[in-house]
N, C-alpha and C positions, 0 to 999 in steps of 0.2 A: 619748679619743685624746690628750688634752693632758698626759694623767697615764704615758704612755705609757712616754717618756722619763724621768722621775723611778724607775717602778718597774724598768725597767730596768736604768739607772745603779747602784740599789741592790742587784738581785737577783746583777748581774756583779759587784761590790764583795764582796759576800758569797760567790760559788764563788769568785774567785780569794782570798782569806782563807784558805777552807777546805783549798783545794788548798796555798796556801804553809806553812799548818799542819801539813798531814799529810807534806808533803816535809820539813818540818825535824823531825820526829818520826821520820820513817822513817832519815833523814841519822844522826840521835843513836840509834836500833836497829843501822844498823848498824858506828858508831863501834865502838859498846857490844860486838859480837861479834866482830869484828875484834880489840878489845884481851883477850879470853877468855883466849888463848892460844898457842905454837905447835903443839901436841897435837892440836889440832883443824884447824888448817890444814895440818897435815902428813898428815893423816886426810883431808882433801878431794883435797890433791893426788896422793896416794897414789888416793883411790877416778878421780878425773880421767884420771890416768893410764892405770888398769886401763880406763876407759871407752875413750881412745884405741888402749889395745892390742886388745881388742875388733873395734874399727870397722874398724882393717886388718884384722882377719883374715878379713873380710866380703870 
């Protein structure tokens, strides 16, 4: 029971690590696709759009 605390302390230490890693990894993926292009944001907003016109027509 005394050791309780210690292994806690570390194991929290460690997922928040892993979680701050993978958010700055993900941040720099999508840096990374963002600056691709306009081609392909014109192509999302294009397919986005088609999706809205869609939904009214429901």
């Amino acid at each position: 029971m005394d050791l309780l605390l210690p292994i806690m302390t570390v194991l929290l230490i460690a997922v928040g690590a892993f979680c701050l890693f993978t958010a700055m990894d993900n941040a720099d993926r999508l840096r990374l696709n963002r600056k691709k292009g306009l081609t392909d944001r014109r192509f999302a907003d294009e397919m986005a759009a088609a999706g809205l016109a869609w939904k009214s027509r429901e």
